[in-house]
N, C-alpha and C positions, 0 to 999 in steps of 0.2 A: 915174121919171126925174127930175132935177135939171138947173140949170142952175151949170155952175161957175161961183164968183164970182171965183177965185183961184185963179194957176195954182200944181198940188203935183202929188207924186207920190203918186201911192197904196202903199201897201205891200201893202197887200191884194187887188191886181190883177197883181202879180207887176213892181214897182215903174213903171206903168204910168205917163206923166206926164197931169195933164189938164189943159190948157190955159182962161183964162179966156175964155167965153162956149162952152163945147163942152156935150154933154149925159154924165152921169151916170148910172149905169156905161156906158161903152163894151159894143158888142156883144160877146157872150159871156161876159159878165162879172155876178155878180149884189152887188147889197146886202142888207145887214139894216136893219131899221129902227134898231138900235143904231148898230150908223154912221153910217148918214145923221145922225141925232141930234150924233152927234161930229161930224162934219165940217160942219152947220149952224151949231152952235157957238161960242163964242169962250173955252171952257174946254180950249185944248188949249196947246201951251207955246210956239204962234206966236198966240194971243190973239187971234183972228181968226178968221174963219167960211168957211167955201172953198166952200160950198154953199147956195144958196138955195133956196126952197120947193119941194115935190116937184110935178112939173107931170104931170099928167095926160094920160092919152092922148089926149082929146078936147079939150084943151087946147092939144097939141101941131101940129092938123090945120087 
């Protein structure tokens, strides 16, 4: 899980939007580490990073 930093849509959630401060991915929904990677990122063509560090489940609690 992640926390958004910036709100986007995902394309890859069936263009689901995710609003900033929500968690990542939405239920039923999975990630790859290659994504998360992109969308941690600021190598994408809004130069920006829409996700911060993957937080843990016992991090979460």
């Amino acid at each position: 899980m992640y926390k958004v930093l910036e709100t986007f849509i995902e394309k890859d959630h069936e263009n689901r939007k995710y609003t900033k401060g929500e968690v990542y991915p939405a239920e039923g929904f999975k990630v790859t580490k290659k994504r998360a990677a992109e969308l941690q990122g600021n190598k994408n063509k809004y130069k920006r990073p829409f996700l911060g560090e993957e937080i843990k489940a016992s991090d979460s609690k």
